[in-house]
C-alpha positions, 0 to 999 in steps of 0.5 A: 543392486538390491533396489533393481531386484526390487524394481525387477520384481515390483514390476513383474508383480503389477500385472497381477495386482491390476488385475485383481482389481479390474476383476473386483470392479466387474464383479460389482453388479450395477443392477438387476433386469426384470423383463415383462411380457405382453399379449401382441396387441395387448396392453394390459399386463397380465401376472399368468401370461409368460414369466410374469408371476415369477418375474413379479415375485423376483422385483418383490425381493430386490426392490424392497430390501433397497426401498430406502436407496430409492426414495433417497435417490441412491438407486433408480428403477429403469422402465424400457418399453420395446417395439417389436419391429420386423420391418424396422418401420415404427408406428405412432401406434407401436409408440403409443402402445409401448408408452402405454405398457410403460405407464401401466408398469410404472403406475404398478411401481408407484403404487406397490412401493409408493414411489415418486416420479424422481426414483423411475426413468423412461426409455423407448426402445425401437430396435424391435429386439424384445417384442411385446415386453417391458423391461424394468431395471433396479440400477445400484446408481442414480440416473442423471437429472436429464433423464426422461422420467415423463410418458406421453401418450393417447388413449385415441386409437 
């Protein structure tokens, strides 16, 4: 009789432990976002235009404290270029401008941090939900091997 008040009890009490757990495992964060702004139709970023000086500022003091999870390969910073698209028609031009604002960032990345291609990934983001800006995310966790760390562009207008 004894064991089934304990099995009774055992299993009343499971929800709770499971979601303790869960709430642990939400509250890790699996990174940070950094979002850059650009002049419509420009692609040079500049540091008084938007939030840029503060977001700036913000990447400084995450990503130095994790520059040796970086260069091992542990943590990964995350370039995603946006399109703005109202119409939902993506130009080889909006394309090509977003690869460009792209690269301006990265060669950013690279250059304050001394980073190599392996610790930055690309993405292109067509939704047109962003605009003219650039997000850079520092991810607590590695990209996987396939993950397009390449920009192609044309200076070409």
């Amino acid at each position: 009789m004894r064991h089934c008040y304990l099995l009774l009890i055992c299993w009343l009490l499971l929800p709770a432990f499971v979601t303790f757990g869960q709430q642990q495992e939400e509250d890790m964060p699996v990174g940070d976002a950094f979002l850059f702004t650009f002049q419509e139709g420009d692609v040079d970023i500049q540091s008084g235009y938007g939030n840029n000086t503060i977001e700036l500022e913000r990447l400084n003091r995450r990503v130095w404290p994790s520059i040796a999870s970086l260069m091992d390969g542990e943590y990964h910073l995350l370039i995603v270029s946006h399109i703005p698209s109202e119409t939902g028609s993506v130009t080889k031009l909006s394309i090509n401008t977003a690869a460009w604002r792209a690269s301006l960032v990265r060669r950013y990345l690279k250059n304050k941090y001394a980073l190599e291609n392996k610790s930055i990934s690309f993405y292109v983001d067509r939704s047109g939900g962003w605009g003219n800006s650039v997000h850079v995310y520092l991810l607590y966790f590695p990209m996987p091997e396939f993950a397009n760390r390449q920009i192609f562009f044309s200076t070409d207008q």
